[in-house]
C-alpha positions, -999 to +999 in steps of 0.1 A: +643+383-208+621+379-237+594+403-250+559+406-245+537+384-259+510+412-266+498+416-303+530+430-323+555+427-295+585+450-300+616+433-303+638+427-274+673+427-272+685+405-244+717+412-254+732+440-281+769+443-276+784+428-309+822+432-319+835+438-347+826+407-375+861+397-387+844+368-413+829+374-441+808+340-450+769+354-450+746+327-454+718+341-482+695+315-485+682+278-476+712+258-468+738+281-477+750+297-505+748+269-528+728+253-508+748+224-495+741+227-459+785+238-457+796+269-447+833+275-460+842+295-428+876+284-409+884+296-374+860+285-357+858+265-317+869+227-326+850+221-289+828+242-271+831+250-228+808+234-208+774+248-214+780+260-247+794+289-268+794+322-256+757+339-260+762+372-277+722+381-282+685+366-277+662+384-294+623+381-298+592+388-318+600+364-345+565+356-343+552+315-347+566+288-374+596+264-381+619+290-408+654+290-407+668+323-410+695+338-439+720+364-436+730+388-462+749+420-462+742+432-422+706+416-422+690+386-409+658+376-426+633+347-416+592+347-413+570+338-385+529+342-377+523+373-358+486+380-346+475+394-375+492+374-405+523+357-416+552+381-419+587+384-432+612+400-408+642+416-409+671+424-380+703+443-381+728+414-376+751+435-353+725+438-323+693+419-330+677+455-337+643+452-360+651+464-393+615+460-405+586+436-414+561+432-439+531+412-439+526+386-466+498+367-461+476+350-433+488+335-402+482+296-390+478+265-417+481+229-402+462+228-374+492+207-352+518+227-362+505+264-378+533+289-388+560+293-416+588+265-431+603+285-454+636+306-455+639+340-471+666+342-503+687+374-505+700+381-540+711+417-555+690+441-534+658+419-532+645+392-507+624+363-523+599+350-492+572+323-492+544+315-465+525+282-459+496+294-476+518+298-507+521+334-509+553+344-525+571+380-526+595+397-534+606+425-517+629+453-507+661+441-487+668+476-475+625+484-467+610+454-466+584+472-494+569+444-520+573+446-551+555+417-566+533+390-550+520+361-562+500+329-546+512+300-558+476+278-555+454+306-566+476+317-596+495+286-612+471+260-601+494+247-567+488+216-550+504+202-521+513+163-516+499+164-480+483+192-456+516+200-441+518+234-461+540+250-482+576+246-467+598+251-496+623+280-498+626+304-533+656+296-557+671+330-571+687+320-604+699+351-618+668+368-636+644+344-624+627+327-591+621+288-593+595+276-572+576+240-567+534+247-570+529+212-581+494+205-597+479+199-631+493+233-642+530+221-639+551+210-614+581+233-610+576+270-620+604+299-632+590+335-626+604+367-640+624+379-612+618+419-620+577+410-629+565+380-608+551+369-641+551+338-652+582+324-677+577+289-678+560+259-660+564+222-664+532+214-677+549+180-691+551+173-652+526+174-628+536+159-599+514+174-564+546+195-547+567+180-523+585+198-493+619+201-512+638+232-524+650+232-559+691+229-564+716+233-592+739+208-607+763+206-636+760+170-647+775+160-680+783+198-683+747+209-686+737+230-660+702+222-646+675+224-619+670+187-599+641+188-576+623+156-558+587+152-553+564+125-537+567+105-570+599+114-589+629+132-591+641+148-621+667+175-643+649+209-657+665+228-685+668+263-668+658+285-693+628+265-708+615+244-678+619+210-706+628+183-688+661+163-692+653+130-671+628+121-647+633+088-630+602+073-603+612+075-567+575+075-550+578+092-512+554+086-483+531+119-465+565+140-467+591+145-488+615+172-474+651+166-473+673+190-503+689+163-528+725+162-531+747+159-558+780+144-563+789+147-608+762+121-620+753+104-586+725+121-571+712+108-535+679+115-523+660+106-483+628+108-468+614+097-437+583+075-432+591+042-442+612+047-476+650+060-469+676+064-494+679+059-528+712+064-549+703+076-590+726+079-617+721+099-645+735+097-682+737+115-713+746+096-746+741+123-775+711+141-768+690+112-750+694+113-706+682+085-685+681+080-644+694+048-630+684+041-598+713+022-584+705+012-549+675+020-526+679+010-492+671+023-455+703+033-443+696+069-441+658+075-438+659+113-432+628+133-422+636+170-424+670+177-413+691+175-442+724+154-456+757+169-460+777+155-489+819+152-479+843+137-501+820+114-518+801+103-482+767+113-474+764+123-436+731+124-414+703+120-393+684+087-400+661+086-365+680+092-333+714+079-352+739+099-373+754+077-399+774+076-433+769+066-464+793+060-497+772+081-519+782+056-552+773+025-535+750+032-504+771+014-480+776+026-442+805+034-429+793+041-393+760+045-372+763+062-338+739+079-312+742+117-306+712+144-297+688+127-314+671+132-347+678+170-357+692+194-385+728+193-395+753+216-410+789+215-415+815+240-411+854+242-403+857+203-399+826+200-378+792+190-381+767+210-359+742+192-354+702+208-338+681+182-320+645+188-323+642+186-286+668+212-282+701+202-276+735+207-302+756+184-305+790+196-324+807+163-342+842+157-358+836+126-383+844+112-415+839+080-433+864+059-410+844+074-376+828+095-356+832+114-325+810+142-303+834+164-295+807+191-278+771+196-267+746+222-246+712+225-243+698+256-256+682+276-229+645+292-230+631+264-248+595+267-264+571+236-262+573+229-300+601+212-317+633+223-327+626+222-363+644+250-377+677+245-394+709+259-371+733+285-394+771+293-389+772+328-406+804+358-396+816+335-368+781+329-351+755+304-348+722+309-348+694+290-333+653+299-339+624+286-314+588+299-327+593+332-316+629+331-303+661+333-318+697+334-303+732+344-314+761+324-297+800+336-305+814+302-326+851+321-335+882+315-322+894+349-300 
């Protein structure tokens, strides 16, 4: 059963037997802990019985939107529109219970699709949220009371590339949060984690924000921040927000997918006519440059994300899953599965979330591919399947809009 639709629904349990979680792999933010899109989790089903996994809970109340959810120390965390505004919520991971909620901002945003995009960040006691009005919190993991809030258009000058609304999720870098306002006032912004005040923005860059999350890479033994908008992609010196390189790579209405980085190589895809586009980057001294080294459409992801494996980029490009040699660009294979969707990997398989609803579950590598598994998940909404799937503590989760269920991914 799900719960009432009235104003502030309760949550429902469907389910809210849970055993005891024998993993301990949380999943604290976008993509992951290092946001990678891989969970390092073994012992989990190679196939799945007809149907699907087992379903341990279905749970309600989430509210409206397209967020993913994290997982952190006995909590889940995700956001969703609820009558009255645009919430972050919180669940006890053992039985779908509500932990609590806090409003952040107000509901709707584009007019097709209103709701949330982004996905909570856990770090030390604090949970890091932004709406799609650009509303960014940070608040108590254990309450759900704020601490600080800022609005990202209002107070550093934000400015989207498109009307799609903010969708990017907070970077936690020890004592500060990294965020992408875009504008005249700086591109990529670091806030004091403890204040919400501001510590440094890029006002050397001013690129209008994307729909990408910032990462972290090593290259050349400098640790730094690579984030990709409409019309470049570039390295951020962490503690001063100076940037290292910055090479063109102009995007089209959305630029969403999380680059991926393999030592110096750095791959990047969007949707919409462009693709994929391979960069290099180099240090000699003190001076960094970007290289592009091949731009092609072999992967032309919209939203779902790459996984990077053993120097191969896997993906959706369309209604195909495909490979790509990360140095060169070349496929390896192309093959038909669910359909265009989000993809994660864990224990040697890719998981992979149509947006029309059915998961696909994939052993491949660069020499080929195989579906191994698929179900349809049950209870569908009418809106797309747009949030990212997670493998946390030997489950996967799956949100709808106001939806989300728990299926039992371990070996018994």
């Amino acid at each position: 059963m799900k719960s009432s639709t009235l104003p502030h629904a309760a949550f429902f349990v469907a389910v809210a037997f849970f055993t005891t979680i024998i993993f301990a792999d949380d999943w604290p933010q976008w993509r992951g802990k290092d946001r990678s899109g891989i969970s390092q989790e073994s012992g989990l089903l190679q196939s799945w019985p007809e149907g699907g996994p087992n379903l341990v809970w279905e749970a309600s109340g989430l509210g409206a939107g397209y967020s993913s959810i994290s997982i952190s120390d006995g909590k889940i965390f995700t956001l969703g529109d609820l009558e009255d505004g645009s919430y972050a919520i919180a669940l006890n991971e053992a039985d779908s219970s509500p932990a609590w909620r806090t409003r952040i901002g107000e509901a709707g945003g584009h007019q097709k699709y209103p709701g949330t995009r982004s996905t909570p960040t856990v770090a030390e006691g604090e949970v890091f949220v932004l709406n799609q009005h650009s509303d960014l919190a940070c608040l108590d993991v254990s309450t759900g009371k704020p601490k600080w809030k800022v609005n990202l258009t209002n107070d550093f000058g934000g400015k989207m590339m498109s009307g799609w609304k903010y969708s990017e999720s907070p970077l936690v870098d020890g004592d500060q949060v990294v965020v992408t306002p875009g504008g005249n006032e700086g591109t990529v912004l670091a806030i004091d984690r403890k204040t919400g005040k501001k510590r440094w923005q890029t006002s050397d860059w001013t690129d209008t924000a994307g729909y990408s999350s910032v990462v972290i890479a090593t290259i050349h033994e400098v640790r730094q921040y690579i984030q990709l908008t409409g019309k470049s992609l570039a390295g951020l010196d962490p503690e001063t927000g100076a940037i290292l390189w910055k090479a063109d790579r102009p995007g089209k209405t959305a630029v969403i997918t999380t680059p991926v980085i393999d030592g110096d190589m750095i791959f990047v895809t969007s949707s919409y006519g462009i693709g994929c586009n391979g960069f290099k980057v180099s240090k000699s001294g003190d001076i960094w440059s970007a290289k592009e080294i091949y731009a092609s459409k072999e992967i032309s992801n919209h939203h779902g994300g790459v996984i990077l494996l053993d120097g191969h980029v896997f993906g959706g490009s369309g209604s195909t899953f495909r490979c790509v040699d990360i140095q060169t660009g070349k496929p390896r294979f192309i093959e038909r599965s669910v359909g265009k969707g989000a993809t994660l990997y864990a224990d040697d398989r890719f998981y992979l979330r149509s947006e029309h609803g059915p998961v696909a579950l994939i052993k491949a590598s660069p020499d080929g591919y195989e579906e191994v598994s698929r179900f349809d998940q049950p209870n569908r909404s009418d809106h797309k399947a747009w949030p990212h799937p997670v493998v946390a503590n030997g489950k996967l989760y799956l949100r709808d809009q106001d939806l989300l269920l728990c299926y039992d991914v371990s070996v018994r």
